[in-house]
N, C-alpha and C positions, 0 to 999 in steps of 0.2 A: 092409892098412896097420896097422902096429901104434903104440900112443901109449904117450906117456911121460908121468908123473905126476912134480910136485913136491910137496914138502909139507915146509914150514918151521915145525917146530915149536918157535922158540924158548920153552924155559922152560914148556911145558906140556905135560908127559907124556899127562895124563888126555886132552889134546886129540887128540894122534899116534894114542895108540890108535882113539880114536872113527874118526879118518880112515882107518885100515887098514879098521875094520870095514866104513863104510859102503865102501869100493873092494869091500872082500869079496862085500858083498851083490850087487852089481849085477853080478858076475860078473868074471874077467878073459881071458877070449879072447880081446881084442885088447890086453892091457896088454904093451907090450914091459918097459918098468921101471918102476921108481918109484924115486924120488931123493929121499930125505932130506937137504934141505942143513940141517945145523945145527949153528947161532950161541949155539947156548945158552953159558949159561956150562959151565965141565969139570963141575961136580957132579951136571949135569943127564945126562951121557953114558951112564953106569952105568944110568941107570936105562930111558934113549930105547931101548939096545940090546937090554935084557931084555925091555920091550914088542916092538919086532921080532924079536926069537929067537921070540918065541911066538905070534908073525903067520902065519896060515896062507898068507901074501904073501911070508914071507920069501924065498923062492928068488928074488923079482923084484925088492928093494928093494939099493940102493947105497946105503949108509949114511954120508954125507959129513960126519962134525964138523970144525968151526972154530974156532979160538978168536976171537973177537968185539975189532972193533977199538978 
């Protein structure tokens, strides 16, 4: 069985990254994705995406922005 990861990282970059790291560390063989939903505002998108291009996760994250209601 594989598991799915969320992580809403509204408006806190520094946070997102910390949270790929530790998923990193603790392995992922049974990580089927990871789902980025986020609410950030637009300004923050630029920057969520370049943390994930350089996530060694990347191949598993769905990167879902929204704009915030």
């Amino acid at each position: 069985m594989l598991i799915s990861i969320l992580i809403p990282p509204y408006a806190r970059p520094e946070q997102l990254a910390q949270a790929q790291q530790s998923i990193a560390q603790q392995g992922h063989a049974l990580i089927g994705e990871i789902i980025i939903g986020d609410d950030s505002p637009r300004a923050f998108w630029d920057r969520n995406q370049a943390i994930i291009a350089q996530s060694e996760l990347a191949a598993l994250i769905d990167y879902e922005p929204s704009e915030p209601s």
